[in-house]
VMD Tcl script that builds the backbone (N, CA, C; Angstrom):
set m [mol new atoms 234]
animate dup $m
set s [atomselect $m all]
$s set {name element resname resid chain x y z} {
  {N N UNK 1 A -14.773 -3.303 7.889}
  {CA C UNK 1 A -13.382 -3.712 7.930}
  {C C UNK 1 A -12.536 -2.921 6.941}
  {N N UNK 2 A -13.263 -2.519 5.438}
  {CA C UNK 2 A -12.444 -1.818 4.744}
  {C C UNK 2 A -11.863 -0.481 5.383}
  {N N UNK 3 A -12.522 -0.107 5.856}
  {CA C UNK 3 A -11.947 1.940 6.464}
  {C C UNK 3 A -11.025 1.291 7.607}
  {N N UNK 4 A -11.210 0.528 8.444}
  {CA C UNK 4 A -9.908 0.024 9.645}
  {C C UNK 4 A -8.780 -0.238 8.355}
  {N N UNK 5 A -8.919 -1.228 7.729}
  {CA C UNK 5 A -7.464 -1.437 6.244}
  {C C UNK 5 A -6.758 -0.139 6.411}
  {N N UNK 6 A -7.718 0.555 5.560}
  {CA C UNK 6 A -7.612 1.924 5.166}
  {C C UNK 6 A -6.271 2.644 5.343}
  {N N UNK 7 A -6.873 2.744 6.905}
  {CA C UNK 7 A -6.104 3.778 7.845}
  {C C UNK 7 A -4.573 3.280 8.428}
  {N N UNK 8 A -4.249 2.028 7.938}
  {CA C UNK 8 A -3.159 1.341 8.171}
  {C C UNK 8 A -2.247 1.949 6.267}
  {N N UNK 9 A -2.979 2.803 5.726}
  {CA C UNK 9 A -1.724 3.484 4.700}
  {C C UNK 9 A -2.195 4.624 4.946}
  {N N UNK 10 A -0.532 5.430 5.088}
  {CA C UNK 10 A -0.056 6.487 5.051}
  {C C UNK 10 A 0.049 7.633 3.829}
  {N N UNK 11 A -0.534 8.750 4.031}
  {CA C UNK 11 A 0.608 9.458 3.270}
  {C C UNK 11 A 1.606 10.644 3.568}
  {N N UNK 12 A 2.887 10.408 3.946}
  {CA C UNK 12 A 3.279 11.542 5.111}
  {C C UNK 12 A 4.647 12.420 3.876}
  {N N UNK 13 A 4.635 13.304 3.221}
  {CA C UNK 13 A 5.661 13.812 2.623}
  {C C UNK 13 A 7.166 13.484 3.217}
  {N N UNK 14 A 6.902 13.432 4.292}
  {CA C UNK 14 A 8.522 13.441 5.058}
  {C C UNK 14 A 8.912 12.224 4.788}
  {N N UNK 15 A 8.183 10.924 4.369}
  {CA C UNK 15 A 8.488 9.762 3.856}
  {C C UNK 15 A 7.929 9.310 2.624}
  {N N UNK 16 A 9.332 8.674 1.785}
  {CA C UNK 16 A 9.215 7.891 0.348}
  {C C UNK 16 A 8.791 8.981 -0.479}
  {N N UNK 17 A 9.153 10.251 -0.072}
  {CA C UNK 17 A 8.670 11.288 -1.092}
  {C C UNK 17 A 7.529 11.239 -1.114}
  {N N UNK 18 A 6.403 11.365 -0.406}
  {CA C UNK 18 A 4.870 11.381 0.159}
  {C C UNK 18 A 4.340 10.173 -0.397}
  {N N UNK 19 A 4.735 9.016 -1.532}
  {CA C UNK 19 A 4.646 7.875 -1.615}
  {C C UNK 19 A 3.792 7.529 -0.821}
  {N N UNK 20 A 2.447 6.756 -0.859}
  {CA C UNK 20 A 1.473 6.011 0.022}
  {C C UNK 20 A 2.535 4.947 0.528}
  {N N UNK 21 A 2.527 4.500 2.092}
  {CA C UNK 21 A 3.214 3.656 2.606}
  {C C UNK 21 A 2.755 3.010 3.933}
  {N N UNK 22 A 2.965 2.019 4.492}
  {CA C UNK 22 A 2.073 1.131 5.232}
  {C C UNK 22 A 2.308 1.778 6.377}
  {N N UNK 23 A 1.386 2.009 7.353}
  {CA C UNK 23 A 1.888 2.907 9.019}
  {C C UNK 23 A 2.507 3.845 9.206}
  {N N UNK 24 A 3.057 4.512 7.972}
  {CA C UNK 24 A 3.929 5.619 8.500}
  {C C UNK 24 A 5.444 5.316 8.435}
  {N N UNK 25 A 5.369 3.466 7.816}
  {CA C UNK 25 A 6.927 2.958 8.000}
  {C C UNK 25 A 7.598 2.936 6.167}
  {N N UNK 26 A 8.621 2.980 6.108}
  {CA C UNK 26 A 9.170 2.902 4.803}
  {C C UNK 26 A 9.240 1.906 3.763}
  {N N UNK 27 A 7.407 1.249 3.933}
  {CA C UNK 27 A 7.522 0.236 3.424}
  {C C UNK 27 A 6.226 0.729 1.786}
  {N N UNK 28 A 6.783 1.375 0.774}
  {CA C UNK 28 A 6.135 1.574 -0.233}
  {C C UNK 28 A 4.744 0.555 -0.636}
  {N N UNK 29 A 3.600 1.226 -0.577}
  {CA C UNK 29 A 2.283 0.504 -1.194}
  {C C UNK 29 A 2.415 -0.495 -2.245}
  {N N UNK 30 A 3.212 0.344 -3.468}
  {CA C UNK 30 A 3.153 0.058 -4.468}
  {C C UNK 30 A 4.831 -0.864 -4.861}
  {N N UNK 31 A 5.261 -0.664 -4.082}
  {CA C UNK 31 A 6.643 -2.230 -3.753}
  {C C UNK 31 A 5.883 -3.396 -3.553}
  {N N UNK 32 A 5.248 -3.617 -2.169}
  {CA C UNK 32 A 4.676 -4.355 -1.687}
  {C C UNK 32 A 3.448 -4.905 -2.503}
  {N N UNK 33 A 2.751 -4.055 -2.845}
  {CA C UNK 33 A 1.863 -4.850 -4.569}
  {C C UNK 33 A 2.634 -5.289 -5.470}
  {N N UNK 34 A 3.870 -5.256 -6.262}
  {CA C UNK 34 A 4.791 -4.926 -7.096}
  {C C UNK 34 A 5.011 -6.754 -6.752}
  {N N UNK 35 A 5.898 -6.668 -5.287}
  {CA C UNK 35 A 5.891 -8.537 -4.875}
  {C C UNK 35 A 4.961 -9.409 -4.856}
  {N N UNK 36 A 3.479 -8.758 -4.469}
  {CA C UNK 36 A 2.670 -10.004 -4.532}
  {C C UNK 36 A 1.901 -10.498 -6.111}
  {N N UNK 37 A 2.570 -9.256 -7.204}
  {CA C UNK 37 A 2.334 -9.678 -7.933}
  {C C UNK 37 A 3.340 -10.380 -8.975}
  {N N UNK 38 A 4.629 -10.535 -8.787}
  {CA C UNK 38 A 5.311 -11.416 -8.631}
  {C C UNK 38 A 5.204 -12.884 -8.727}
  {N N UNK 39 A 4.131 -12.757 -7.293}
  {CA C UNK 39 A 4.036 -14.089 -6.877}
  {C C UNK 39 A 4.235 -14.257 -5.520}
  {N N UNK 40 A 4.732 -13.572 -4.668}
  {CA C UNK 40 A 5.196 -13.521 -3.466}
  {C C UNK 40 A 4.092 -14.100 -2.928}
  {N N UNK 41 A 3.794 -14.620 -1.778}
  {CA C UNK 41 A 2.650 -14.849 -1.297}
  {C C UNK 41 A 2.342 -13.739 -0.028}
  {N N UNK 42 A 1.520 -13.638 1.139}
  {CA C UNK 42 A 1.761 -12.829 2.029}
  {C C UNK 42 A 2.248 -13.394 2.887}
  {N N UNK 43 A 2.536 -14.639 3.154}
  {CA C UNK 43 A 2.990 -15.401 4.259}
  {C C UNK 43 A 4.751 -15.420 4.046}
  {N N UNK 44 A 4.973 -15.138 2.798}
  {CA C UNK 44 A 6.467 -15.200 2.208}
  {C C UNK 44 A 6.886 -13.479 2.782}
  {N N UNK 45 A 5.997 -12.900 2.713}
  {CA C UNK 45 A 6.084 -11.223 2.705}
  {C C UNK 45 A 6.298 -11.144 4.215}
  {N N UNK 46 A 5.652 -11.389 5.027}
  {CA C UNK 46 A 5.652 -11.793 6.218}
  {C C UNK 46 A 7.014 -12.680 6.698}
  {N N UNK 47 A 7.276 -13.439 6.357}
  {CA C UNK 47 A 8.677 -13.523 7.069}
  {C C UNK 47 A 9.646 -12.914 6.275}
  {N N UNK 48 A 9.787 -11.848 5.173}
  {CA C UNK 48 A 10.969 -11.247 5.219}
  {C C UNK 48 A 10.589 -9.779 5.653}
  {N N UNK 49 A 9.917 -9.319 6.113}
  {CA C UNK 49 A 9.073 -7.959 6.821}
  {C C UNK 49 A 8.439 -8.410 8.115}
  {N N UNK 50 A 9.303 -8.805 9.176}
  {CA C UNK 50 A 8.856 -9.080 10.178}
  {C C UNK 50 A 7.910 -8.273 10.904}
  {N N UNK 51 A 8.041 -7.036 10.979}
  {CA C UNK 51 A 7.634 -6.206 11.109}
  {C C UNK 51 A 6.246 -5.408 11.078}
  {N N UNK 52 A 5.871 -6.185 9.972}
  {CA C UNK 52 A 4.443 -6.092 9.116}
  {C C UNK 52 A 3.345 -7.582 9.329}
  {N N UNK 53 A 2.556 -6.816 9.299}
  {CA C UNK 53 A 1.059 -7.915 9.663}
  {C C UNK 53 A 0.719 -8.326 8.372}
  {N N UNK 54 A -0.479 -9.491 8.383}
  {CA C UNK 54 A -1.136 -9.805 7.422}
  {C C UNK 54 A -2.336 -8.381 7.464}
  {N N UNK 55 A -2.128 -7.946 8.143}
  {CA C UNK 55 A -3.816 -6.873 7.738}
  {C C UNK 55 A -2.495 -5.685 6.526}
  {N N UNK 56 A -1.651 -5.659 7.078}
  {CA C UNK 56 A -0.892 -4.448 6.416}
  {C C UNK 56 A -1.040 -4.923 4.551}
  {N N UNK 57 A -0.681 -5.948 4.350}
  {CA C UNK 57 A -0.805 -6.343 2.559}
  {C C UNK 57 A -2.104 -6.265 2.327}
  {N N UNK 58 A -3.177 -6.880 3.324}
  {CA C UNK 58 A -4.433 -6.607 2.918}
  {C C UNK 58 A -5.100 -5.472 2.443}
  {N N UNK 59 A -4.137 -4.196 3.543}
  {CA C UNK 59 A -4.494 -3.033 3.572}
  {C C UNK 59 A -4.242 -2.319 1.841}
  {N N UNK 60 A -2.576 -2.593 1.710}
  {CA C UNK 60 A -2.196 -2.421 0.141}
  {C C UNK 60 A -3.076 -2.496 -0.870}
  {N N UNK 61 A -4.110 -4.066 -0.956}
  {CA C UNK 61 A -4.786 -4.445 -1.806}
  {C C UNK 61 A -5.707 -3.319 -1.780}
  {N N UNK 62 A -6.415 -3.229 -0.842}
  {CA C UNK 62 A -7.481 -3.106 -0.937}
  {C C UNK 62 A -7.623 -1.674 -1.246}
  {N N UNK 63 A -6.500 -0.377 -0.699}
  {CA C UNK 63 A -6.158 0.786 -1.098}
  {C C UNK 63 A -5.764 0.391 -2.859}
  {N N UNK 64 A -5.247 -0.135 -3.466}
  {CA C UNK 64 A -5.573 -0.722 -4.907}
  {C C UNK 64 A -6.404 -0.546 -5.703}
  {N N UNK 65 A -7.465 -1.417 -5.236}
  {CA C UNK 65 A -9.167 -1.501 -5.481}
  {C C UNK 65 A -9.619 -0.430 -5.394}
  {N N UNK 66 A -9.089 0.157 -4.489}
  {CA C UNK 66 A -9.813 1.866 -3.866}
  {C C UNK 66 A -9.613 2.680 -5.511}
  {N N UNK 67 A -8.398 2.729 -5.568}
  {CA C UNK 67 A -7.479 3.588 -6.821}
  {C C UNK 67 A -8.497 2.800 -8.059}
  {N N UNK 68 A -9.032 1.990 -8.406}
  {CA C UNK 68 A -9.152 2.005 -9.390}
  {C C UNK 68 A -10.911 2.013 -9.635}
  {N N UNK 69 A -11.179 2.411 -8.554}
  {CA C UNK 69 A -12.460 3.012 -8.600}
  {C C UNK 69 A -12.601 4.665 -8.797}
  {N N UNK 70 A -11.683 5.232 -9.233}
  {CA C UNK 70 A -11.435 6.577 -9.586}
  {C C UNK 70 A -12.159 6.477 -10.592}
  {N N UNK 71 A -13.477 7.905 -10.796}
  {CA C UNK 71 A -14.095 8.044 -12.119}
  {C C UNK 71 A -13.764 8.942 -13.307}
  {N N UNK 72 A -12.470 9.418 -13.036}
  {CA C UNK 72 A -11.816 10.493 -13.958}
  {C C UNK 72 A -10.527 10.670 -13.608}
  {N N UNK 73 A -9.620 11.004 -14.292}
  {CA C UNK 73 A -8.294 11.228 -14.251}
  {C C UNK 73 A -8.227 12.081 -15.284}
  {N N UNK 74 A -7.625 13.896 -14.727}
  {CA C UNK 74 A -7.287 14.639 -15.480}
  {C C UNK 74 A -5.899 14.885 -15.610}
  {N N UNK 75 A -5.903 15.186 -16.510}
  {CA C UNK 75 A -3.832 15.973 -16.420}
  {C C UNK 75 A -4.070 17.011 -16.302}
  {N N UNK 76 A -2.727 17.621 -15.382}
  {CA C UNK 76 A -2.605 18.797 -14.308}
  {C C UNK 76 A -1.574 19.877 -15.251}
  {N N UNK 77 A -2.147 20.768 -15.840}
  {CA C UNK 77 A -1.478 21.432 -16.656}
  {C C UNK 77 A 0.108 21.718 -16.155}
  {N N UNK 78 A 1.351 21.792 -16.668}
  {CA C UNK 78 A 3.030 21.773 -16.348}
  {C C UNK 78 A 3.311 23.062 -16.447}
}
mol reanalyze $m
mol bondsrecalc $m
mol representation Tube
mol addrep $m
């Protein structure tokens, strides 16, 4: 079930400034984490994003989890 999530975030340059975003639509990863940590619930997220499924926030999370299983983070010389 995780890789189906997955593939429900985007990363397309031509949108949100290549910003990871849900389907391809202009709905930022990291907005949409941003509300549920808030407090938002997903059912609250869901009726003001009609638009969007419960798999789509799931998807957010779990691309999340993904990110913080990174085993190194270098800085990219400027």
């Amino acid at each position: 079930m995780t890789e189906n999530l997955l593939r429900k975030i985007t990363i397309d340059t031509n949108i949100c400034h290549g910003k990871p975003t849900i389907r391809e639509l202009r709905y930022p990863v990291d907005s949409m984490l941003e509300m549920m940590t808030s407090g938002m619930s997903i059912e609250e997220l869901l009726a003001d994003y009609a638009d969007l499924q419960k798999e789509d926030f799931l998807a957010c999370i779990e691309y999340a989890a993904k990110l913080t299983q990174i085993k190194s983070i270098y800085k990219i010389a400027s």
